[in-house]
N, C-alpha and C positions, 0 to 999 in steps of 0.2 A: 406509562408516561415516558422512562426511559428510551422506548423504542420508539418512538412518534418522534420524540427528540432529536436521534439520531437519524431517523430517516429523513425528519426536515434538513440537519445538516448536511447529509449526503444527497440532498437534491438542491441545496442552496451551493453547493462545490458545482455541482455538474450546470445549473443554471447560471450562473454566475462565470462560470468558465466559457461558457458556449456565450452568453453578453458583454464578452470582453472581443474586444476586435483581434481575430488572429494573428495581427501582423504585431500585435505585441507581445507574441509569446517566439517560443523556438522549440523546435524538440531536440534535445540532447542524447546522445548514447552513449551507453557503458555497458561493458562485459561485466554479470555479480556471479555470484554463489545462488542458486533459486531451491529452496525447500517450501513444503507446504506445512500449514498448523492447524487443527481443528480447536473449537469451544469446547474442551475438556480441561475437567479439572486438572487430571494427571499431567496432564502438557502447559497449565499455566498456571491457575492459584483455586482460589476458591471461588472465585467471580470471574469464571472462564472465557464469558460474553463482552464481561468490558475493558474496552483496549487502552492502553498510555495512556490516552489524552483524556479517557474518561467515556471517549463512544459506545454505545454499546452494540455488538456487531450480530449482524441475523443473517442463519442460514442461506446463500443466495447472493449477499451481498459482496462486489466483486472489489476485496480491497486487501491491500496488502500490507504487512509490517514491514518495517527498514533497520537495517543496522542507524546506529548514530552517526556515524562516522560518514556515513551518507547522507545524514541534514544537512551538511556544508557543504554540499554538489550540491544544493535546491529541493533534494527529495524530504521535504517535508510535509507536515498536515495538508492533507486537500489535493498534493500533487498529483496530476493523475499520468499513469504510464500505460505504456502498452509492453505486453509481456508475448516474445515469440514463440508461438503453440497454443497458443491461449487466446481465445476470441474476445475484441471489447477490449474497453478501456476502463483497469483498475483504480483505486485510488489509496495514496497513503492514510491509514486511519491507524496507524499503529507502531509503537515502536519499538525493539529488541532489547533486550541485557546490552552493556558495553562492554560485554567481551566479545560478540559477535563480531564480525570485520565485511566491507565490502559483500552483503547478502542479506536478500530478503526473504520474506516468507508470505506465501499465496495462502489466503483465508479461507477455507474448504467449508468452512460449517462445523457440522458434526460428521462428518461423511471419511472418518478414520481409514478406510479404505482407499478411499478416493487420494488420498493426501499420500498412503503408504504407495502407493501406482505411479503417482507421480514424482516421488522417491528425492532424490537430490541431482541438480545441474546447474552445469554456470551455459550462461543462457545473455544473450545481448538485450536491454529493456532500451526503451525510448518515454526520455520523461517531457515530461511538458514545463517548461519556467520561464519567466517576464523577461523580457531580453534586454530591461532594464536593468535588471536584478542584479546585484553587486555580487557573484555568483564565483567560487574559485575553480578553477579548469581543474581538471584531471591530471 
């Protein structure tokens, strides 16, 4: 049930993003901190699947956690970003400790390898936000 759930949410961000007229958005850039996290226990809790908000995240799915401190540049739930090296467009589904700073973390699965290979770099992302959006600069 949980994952039908969240796959409807992760198709109602992407449709719902692609049914808004582009010229109401902007894409924004920032230099972060870029690590990867896998769905294990040892790296998050005892429900390794489900993210902050309550998501529940699968294999495949191309979505990334955020420091806090980058909810107030617009990178919040749903935001979606494009990450350099990285094919596609991600989406915020998840959010870090607050003691993290300026860095996100790329959702790999279970794919512990894949995540180790891809190691740690600060890396420039391009977010997407309402260019209405009461949004504070950098």
């Amino acid at each position: 049930m949980y994952k039908k759930i969240s796959l409807l949410l992760l198709l109602f961000y992407f449709c719902n993003a692609c049914a808004e007229k582009d010229n109401e958005y902007i894409w924004k850039t920032k230099e972060v901190n870029v690590s990867a996290y896998n769905s294990v226990h040892w790296q998050t809790d005892n429900e390794p699947s489900v993210a902050a908000w309550g998501d529940t995240l699968l294999p495949g799915m191309k979505v990334i956690a955020v420091s806090k401190d980058l909810l107030n540049l617009g990178l919040d739930r749903g935001t979606q970003v494009k990450i350099k090296g990285l094919d596609g467009i991600y989406v915020v589904m998840d959010k870090m400790n607050s003691r993290w700073k300026n860095k996100i973390d790329v959702y790999m699965g279970t794919d512990v390898e894949k995540a180790r290979d891809w190691g740690k770099k600060k890396i420039k992302i391009e977010y997407r936000v309402k260019r209405e959006a009461d949004i504070k600069e950098e």
